[in-house]
PAZAPA-4460 file (N, C-alpha, C; in steps of 0.05 Angstrom, whole numbers, plus 32768, in hexadecimal, padded with zeros to 4 digits):
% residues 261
    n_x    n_y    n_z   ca_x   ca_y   ca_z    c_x    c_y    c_z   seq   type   mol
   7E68   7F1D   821E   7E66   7F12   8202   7E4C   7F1A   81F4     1      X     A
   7E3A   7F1E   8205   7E18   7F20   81F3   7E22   7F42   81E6     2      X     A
   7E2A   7F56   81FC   7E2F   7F67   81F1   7E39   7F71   81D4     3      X     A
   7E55   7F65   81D4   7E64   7F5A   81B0   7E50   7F4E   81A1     4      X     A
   7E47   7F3D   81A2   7E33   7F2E   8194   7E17   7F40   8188     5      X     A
   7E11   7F54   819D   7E02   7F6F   8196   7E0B   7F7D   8184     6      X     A
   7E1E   7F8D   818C   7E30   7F99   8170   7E3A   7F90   8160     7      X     A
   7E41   7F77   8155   7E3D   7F6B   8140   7E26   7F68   812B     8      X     A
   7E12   7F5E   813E   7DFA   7F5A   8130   7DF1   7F76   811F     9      X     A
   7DF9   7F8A   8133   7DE6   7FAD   8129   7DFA   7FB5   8110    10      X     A
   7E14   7FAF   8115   7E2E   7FB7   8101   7E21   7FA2   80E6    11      X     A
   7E1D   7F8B   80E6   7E16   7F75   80CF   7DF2   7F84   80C3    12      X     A
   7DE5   7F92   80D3   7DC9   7F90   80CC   7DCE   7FAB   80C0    13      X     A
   7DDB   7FC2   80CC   7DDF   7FDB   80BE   7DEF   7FE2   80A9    14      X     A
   7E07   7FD3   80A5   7E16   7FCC   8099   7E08   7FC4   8078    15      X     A
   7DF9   7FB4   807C   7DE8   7FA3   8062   7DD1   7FB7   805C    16      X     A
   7DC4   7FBF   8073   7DB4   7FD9   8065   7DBB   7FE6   805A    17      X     A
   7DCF   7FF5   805F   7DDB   800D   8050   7DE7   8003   802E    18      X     A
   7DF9   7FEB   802E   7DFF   7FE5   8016   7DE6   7FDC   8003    19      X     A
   7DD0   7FC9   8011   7DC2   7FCA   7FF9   7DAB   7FE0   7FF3    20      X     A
   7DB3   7FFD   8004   7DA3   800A   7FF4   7DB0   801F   7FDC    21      X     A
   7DC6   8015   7FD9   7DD0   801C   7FBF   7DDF   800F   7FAF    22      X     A
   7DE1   8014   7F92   7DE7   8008   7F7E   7E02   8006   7F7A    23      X     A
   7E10   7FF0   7F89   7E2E   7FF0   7F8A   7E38   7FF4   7F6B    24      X     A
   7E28   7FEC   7F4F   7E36   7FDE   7F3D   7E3A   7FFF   7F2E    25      X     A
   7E25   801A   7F3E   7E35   8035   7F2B   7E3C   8045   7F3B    26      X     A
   7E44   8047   7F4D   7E4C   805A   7F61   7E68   806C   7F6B    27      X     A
   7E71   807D   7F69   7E7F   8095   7F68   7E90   808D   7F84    28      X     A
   7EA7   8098   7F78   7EC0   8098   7F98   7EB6   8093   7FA5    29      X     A
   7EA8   80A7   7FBC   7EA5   80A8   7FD8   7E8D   8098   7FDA    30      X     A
   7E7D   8090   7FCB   7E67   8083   7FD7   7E79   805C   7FCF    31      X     A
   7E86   805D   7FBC   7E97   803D   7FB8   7EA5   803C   7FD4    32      X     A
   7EB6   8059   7FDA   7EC4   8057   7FF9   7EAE   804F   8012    33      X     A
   7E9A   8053   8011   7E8D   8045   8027   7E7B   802E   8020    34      X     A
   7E82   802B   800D   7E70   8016   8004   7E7F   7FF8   800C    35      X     A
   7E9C   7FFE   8007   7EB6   7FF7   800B   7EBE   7FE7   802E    36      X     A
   7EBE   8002   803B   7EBA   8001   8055   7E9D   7FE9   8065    37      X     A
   7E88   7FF6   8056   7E75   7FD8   806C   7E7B   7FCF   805B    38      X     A
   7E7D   7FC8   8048   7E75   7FAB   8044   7E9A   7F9C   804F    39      X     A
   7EA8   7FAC   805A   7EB3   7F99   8069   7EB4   7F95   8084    40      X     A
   7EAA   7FA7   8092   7E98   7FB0   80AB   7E8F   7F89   80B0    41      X     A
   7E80   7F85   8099   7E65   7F78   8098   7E70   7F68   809C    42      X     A
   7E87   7F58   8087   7E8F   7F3D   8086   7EA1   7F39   80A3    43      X     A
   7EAF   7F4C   80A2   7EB8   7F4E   80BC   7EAF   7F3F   80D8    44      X     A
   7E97   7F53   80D6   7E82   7F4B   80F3   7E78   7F2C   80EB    45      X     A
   7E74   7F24   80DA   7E65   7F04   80CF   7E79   7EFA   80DE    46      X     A
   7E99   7EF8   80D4   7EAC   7EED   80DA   7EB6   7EE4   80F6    47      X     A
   7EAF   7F02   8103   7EB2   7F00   811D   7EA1   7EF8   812C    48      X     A
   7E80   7EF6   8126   7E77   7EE7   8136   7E76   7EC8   813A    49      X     A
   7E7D   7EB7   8121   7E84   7EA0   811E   7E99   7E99   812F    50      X     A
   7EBA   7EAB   812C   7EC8   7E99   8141   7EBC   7EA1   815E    51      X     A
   7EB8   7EBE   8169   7EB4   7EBD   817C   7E9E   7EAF   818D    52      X     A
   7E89   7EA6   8180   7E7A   7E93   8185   7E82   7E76   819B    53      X     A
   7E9E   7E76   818E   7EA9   7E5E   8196   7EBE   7E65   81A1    54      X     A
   7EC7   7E81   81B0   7ED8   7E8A   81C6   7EDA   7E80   81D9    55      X     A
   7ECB   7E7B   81EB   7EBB   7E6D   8200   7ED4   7E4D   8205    56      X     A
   7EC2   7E3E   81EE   7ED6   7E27   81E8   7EEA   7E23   81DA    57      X     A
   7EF7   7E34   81CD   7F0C   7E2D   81C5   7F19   7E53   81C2    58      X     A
   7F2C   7E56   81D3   7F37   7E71   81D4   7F46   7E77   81BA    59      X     A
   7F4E   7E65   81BC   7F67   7E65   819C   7F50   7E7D   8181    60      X     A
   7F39   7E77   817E   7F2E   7E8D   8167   7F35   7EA5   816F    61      X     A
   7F46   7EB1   8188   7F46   7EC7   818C   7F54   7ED5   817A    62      X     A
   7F6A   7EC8   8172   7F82   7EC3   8164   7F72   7ED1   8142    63      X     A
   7F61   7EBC   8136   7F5C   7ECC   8124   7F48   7EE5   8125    64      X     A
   7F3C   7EE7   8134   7F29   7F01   813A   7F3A   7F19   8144    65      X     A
   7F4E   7F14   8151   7F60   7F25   8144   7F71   7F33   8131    66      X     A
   7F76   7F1D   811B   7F75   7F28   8100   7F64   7F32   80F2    67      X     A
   7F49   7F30   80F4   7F2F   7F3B   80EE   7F2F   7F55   80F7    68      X     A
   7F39   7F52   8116   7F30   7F74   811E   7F45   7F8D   8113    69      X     A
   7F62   7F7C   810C   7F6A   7F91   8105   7F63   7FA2   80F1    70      X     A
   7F60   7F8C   80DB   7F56   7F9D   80C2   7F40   7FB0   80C4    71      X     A
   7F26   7FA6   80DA   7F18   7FBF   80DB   7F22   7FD5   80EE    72      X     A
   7F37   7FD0   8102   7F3F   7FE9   810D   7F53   7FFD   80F2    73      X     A
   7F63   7FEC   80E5   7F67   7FFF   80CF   7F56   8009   80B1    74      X     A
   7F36   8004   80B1   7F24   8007   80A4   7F1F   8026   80B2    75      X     A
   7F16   8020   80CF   7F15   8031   80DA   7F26   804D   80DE    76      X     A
   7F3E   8049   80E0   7F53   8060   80E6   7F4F   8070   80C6    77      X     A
   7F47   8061   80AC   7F41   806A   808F   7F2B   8079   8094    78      X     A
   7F11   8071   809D   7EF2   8084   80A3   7EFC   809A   80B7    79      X     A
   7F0C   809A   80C7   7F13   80AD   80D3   7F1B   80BF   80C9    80      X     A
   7F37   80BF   80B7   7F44   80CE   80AA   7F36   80DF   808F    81      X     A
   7F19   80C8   8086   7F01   80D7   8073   7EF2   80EF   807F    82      X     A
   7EEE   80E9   80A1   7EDD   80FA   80B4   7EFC   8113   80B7    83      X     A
   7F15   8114   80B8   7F18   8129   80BC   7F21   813C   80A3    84      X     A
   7F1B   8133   808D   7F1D   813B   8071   7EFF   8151   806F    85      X     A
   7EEE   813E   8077   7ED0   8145   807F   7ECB   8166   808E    86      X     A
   7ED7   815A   80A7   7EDC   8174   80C3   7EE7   8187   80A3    87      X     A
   7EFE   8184   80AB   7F15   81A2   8097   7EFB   81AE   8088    88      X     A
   7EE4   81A5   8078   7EDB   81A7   8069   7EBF   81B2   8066    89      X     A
   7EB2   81B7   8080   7E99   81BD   8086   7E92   81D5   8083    90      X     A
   7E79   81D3   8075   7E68   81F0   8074   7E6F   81F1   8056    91      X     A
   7E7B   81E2   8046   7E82   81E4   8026   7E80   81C7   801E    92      X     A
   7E65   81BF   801A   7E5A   81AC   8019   7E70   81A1   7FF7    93      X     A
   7E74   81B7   7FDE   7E85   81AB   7FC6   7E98   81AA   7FCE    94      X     A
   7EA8   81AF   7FDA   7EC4   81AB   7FE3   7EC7   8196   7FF6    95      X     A
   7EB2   818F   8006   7EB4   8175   8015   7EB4   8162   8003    96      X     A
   7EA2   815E   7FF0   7E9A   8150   7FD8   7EBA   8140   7FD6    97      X     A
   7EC5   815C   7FC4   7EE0   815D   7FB2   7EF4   8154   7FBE    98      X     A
   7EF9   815D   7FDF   7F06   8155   7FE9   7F08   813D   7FF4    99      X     A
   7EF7   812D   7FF6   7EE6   8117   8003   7EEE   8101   7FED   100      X     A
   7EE8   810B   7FDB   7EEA   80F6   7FBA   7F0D   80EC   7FC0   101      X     A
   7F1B   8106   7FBD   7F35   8106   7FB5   7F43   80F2   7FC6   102      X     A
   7F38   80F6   7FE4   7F41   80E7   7FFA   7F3D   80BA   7FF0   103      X     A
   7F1C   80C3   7FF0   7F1A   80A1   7FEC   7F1D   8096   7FD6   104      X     A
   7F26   80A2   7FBB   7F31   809C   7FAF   7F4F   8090   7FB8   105      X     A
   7F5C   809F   7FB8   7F7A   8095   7FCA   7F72   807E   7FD2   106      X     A
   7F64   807C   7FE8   7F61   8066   7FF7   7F5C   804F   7FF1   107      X     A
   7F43   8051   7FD6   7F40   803F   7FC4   7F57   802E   7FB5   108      X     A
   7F66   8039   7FAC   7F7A   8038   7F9A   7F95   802A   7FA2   109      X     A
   7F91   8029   7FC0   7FA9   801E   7FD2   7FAC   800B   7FC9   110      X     A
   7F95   7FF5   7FC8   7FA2   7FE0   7FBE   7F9F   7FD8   7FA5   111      X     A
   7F9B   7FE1   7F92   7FA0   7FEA   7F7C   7FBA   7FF5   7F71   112      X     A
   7FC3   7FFF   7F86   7FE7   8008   7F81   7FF6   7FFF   7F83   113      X     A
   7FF9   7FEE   7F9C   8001   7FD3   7FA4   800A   7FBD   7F8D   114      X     A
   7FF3   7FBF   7F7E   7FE3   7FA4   7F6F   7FF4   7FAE   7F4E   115      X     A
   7FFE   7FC6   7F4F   8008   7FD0   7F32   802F   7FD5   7F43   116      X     A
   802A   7FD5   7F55   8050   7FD9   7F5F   805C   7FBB   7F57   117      X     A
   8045   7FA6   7F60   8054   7F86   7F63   8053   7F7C   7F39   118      X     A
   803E   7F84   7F31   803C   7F80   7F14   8057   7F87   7F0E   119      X     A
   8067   7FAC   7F11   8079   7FB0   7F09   8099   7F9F   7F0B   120      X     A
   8095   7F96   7F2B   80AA   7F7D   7F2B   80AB   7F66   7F17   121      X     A
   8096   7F68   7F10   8092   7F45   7EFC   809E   7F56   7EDF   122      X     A
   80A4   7F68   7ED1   80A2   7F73   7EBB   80C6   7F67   7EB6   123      X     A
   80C8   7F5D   7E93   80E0   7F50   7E94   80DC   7F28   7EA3   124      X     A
   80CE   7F2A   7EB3   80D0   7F10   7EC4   80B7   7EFC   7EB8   125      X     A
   80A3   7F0B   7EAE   8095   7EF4   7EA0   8089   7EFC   7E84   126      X     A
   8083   7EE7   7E7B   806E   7EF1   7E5E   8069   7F0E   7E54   127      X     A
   806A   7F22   7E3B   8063   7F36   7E40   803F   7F38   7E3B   128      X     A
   803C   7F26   7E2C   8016   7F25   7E37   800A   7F18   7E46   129      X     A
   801B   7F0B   7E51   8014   7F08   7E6D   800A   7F1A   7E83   130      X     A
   801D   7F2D   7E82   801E   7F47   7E8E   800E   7F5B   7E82   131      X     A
   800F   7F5D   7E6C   7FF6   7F71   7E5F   7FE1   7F65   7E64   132      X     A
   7FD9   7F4B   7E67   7FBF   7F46   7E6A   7FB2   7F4F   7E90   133      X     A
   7FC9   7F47   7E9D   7FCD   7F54   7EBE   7FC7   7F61   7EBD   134      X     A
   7FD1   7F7B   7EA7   7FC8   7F9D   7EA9   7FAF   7FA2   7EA6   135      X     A
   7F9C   7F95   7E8B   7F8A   7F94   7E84   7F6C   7F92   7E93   136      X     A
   7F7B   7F78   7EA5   7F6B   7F71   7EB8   7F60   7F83   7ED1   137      X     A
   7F78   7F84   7ED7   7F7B   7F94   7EF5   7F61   7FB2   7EF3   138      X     A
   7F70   7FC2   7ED7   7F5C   7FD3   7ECD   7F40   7FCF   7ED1   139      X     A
   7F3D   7FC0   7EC9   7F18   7FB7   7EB6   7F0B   7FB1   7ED9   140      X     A
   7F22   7FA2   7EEA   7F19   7FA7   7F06   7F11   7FBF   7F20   141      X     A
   7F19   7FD4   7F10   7F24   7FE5   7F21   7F25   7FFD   7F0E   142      X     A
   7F14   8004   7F05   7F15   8018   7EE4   7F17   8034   7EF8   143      X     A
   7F06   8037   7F12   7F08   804C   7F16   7F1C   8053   7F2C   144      X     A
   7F38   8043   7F2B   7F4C   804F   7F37   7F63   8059   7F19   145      X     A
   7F5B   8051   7F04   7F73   805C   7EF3   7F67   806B   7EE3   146      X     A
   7F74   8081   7EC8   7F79   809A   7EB4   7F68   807A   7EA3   147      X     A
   7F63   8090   7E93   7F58   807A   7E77   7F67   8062   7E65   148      X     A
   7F5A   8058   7E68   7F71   8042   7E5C   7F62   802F   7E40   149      X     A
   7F71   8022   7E32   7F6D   8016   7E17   7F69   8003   7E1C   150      X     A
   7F72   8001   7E2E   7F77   7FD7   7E35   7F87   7FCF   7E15   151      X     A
   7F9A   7FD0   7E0E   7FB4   7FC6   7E03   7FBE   7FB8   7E0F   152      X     A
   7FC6   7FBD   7E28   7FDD   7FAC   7E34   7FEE   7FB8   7E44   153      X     A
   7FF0   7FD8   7E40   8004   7FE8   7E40   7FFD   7FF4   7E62   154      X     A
   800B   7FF7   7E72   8014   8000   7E8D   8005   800B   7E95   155      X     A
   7FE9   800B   7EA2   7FD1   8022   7EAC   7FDD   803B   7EBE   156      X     A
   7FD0   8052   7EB8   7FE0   8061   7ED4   7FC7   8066   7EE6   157      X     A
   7FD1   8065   7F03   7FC0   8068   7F11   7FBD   8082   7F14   158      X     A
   7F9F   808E   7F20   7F98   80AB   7F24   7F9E   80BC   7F3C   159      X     A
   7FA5   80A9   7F50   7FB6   80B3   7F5F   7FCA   80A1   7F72   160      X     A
   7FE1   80B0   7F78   7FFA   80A3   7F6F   8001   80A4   7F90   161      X     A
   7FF4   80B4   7FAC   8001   80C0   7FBD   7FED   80A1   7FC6   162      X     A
   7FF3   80A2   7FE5   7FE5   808F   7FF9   7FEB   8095   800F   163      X     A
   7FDD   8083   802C   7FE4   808B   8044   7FE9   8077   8056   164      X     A
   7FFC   806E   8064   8003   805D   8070   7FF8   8064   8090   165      X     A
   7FF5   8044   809E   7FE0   8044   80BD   7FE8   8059   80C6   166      X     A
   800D   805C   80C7   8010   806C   80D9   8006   8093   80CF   167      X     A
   800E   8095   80B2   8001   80B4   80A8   7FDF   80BD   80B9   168      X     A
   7FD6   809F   80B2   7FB9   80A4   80B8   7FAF   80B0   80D1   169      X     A
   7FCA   809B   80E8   7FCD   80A2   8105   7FD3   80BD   8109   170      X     A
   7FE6   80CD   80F5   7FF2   80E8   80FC   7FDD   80F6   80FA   171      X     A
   7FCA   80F4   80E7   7FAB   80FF   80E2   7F9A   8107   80F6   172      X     A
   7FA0   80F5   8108   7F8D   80F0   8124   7FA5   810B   8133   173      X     A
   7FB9   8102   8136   7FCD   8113   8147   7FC0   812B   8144   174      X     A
   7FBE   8134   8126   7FBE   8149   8131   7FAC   8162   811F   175      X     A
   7F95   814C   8129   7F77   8150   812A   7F6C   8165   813C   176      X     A
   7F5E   8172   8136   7F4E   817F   8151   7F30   8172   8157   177      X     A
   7F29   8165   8149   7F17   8157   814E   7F1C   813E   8154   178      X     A
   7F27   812A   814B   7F2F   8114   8148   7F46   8109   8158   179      X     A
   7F48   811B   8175   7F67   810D   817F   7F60   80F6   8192   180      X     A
   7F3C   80F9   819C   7F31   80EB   81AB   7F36   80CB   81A4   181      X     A
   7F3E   80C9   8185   7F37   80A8   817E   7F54   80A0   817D   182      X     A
   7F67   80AD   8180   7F85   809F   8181   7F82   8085   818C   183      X     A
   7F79   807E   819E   7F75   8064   81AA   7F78   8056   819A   184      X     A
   7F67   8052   817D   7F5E   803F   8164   7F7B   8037   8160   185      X     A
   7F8E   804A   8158   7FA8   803F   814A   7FB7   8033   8162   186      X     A
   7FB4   8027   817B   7FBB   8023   8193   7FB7   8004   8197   187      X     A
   7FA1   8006   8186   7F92   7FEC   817E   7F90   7FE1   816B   188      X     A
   7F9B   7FEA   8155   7F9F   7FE7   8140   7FB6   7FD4   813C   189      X     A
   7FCF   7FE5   814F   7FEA   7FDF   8149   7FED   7FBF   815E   190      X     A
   7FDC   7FC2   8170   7FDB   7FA6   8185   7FD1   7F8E   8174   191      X     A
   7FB9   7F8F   8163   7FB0   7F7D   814F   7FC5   7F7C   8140   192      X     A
   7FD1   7F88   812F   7FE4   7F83   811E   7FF8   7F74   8125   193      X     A
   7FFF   7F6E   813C   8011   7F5F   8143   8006   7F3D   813B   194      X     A
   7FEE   7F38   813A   7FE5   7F24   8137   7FEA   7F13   8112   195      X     A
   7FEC   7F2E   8109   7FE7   7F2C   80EC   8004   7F2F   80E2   196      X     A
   801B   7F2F   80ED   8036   7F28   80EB   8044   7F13   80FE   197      X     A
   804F   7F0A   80F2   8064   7EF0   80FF   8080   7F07   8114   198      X     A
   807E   7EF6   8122   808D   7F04   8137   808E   7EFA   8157   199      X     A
   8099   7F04   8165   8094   7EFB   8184   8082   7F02   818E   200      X     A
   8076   7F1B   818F   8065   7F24   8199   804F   7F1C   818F   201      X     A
   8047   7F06   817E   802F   7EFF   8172   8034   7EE8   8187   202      X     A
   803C   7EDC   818C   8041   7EC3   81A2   803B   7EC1   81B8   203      X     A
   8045   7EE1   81C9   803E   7EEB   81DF   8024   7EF2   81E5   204      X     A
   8023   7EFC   81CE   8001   7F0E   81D2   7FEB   7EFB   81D1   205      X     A
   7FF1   7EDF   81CA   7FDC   7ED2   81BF   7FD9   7EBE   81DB   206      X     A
   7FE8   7EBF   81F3   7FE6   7EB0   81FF   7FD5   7ECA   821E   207      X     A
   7FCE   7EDC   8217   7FC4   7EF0   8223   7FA9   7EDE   8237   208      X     A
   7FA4   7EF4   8247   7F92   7ED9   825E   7F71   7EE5   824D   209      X     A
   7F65   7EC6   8242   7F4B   7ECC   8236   7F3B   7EE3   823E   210      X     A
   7F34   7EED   8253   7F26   7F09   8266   7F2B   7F1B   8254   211      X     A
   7F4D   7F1A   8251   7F54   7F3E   824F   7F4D   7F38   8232   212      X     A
   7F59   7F21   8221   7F4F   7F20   8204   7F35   7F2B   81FF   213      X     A
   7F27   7F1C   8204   7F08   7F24   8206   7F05   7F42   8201   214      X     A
   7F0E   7F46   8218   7F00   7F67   8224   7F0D   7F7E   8209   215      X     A
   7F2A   7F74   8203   7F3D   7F80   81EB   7F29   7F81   81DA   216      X     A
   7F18   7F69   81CD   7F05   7F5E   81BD   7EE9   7F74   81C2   217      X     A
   7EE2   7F79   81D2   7ECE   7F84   81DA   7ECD   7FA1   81C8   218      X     A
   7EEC   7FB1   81D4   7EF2   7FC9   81D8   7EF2   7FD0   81B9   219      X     A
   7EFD   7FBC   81AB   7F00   7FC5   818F   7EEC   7FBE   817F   220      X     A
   7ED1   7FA9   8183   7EC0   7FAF   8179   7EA7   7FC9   817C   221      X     A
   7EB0   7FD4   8194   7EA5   7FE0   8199   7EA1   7FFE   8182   222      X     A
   7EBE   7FFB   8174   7EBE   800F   8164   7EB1   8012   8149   223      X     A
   7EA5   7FF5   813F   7E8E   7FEC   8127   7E78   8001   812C   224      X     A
   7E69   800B   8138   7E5D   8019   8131   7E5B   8035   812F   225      X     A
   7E77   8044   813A   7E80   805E   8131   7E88   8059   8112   226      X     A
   7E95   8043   810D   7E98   803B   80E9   7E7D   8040   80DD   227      X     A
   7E64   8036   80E7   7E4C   8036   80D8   7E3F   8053   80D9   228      X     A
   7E48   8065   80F0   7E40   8080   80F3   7E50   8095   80E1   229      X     A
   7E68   8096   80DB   7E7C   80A7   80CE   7E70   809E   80AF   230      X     A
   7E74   8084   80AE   7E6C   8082   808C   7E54   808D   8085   231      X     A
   7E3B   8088   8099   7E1F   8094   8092   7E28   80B0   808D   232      X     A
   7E31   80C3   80A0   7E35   80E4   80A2   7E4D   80E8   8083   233      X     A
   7E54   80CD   807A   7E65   80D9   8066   7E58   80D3   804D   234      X     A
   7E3D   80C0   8053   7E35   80BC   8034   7E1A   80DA   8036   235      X     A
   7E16   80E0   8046   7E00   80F4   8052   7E0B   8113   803E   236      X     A
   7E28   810D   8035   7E2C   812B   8030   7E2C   812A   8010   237      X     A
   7E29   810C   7FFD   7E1B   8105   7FE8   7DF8   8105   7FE1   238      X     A
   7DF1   80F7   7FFC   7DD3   80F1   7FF7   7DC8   80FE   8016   239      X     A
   7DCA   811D   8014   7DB7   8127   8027   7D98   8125   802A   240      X     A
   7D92   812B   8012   7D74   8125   8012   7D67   810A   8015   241      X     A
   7D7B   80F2   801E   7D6C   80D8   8022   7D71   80D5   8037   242      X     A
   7D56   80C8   803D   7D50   80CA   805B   7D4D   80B8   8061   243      X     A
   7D52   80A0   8057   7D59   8086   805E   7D75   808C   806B   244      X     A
   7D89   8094   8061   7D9E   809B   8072   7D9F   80AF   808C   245      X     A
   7D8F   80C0   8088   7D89   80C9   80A6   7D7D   80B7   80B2   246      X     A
   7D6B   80A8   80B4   7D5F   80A2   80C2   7D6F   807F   80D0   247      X     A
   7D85   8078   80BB   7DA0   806A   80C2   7DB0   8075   80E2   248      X     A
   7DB9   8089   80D1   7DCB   8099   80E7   7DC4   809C   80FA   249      X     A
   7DA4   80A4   8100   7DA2   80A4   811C   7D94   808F   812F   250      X     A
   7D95   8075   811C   7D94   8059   811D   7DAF   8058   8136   251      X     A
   7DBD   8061   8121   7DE1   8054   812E   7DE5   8068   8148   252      X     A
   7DDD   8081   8141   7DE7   8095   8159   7DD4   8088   8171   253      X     A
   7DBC   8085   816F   7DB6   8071   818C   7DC0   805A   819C   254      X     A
   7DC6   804E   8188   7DD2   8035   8193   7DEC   803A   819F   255      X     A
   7DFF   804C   818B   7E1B   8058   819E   7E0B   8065   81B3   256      X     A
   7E00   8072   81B8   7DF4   807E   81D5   7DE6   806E   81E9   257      X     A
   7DD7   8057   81DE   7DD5   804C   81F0   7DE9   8036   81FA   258      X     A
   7E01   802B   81E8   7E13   8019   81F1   7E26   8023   8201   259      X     A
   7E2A   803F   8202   7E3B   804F   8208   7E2E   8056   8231   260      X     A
   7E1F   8054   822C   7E0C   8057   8250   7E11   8042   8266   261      X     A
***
């Protein structure tokens, strides 16, 4: 347990460094995409050390710290899929840029697309400024996932229209040349997810003997600070010359080296 409780702490302390040394309120795709990423990293780890705190005595929080972990194992399988956008891309520092943008944009936008598919069901079903005001809103929230807009009322279009589902992200890894090492993540991914749908196997799984929970618990926090390493190496290809972020990264690359011993 002290172990988890370690990587938590370094995931929450690095996590907060990195966001407040930039200015969330003007910042460009790929630096909003990791900006995005810890700061849910962060709340994450807060979250999780609260119930697990009280693992010990009451097993039942396992239950929700497994809904917690999923979402960062699928935060994760996203930074991954940024790192092999990255890989494809090296030695052409503007084209990583371009390509990099294009990517976390998408990603951004996911739920943003989501958020304009369910609007479209309501159209006919309630108020029409009701709904223009929905549109209005959603926009003024989220200005840099849509084309320009008037704010009228009238239907925003979003800027990009494609997305990627757990499992696309997973095929990413397949068939990776760099990246086949982490398949595991979606292995773990898809075991948490069971927790976060109703079903039998949410019943079964939750009566698992506390040890192996734990250790499950262990394995997948373990992966918080390859999250804090990939995002550093991906904000590094915006802000090379700050060396506050170098000197991050190889913050994080010790600690994976030494947790890893």
């Amino acid at each position: 347990m002290e172990k988890i409780f370690k990587r938590l702490d370094f995931a929450i302390s690095i996590s907060e460094q990195i966001t407040s040394h930039f200015d969330k309120k003007d910042i460009e795709e790929v630096s909003m995409f990791c900006m995005c990423i810890l700061d849910r990293l962060n709340f994450s780890s807060e979250g999780l050390k609260l119930l697990l705190n009280k693992f010990t005595t009451n097993t039942k929080v396992e239950y929700s710290s497994g809904i917690i972990i999923r979402a960062c194992l699928l935060d994760y399988l996203i930074v991954l899929n940024a790192m092999e956008v990255y890989g494809k891309n090296s030695g052409h520092p503007q084209k990583i840029y371009l390509e990099l943008k294009k990517y976390c944009l998408m990603m951004l936008c996911d739920s943003v697309r989501n958020t304009m598919t369910y609007f479209d069901s309501l159209e006919n079903q309630i108020p029409k400024s009701t709904l223009e005001n929905m549109y209005n809103s959603l926009v003024a929230m989220n200005e840099k996932c849509f084309e320009s807009y008037k704010y009228d009322g009238s239907r925003p279009e979003i800027k990009i229209k494609a997305s990627k589902s757990p499992k696309s992200l997973f095929n990413t890894l397949m068939t990776s040349k760099d990246l086949k090492g982490y398949q595991s993540v979606y292995e773990a991914y898809l075991f948490y997810s069971k927790y976060d749908h109703f079903g039998h196997m949410s019943y079964s799984l939750s009566r698992i003997k506390p040890l192996e929970q734990l250790a499950r618990i262990d394995k997948a926090i373990a992966t918080f600070s390859r999250v804090l390493l990939f995002t550093t190496i991906i904000l590094e290809t915006l802000y090379g010359s700050d060396s506050f972020l170098k000197i991050k990264r190889e913050e994080i690359e010790a600690f994976i080296n030494a947790s890893e011993k």
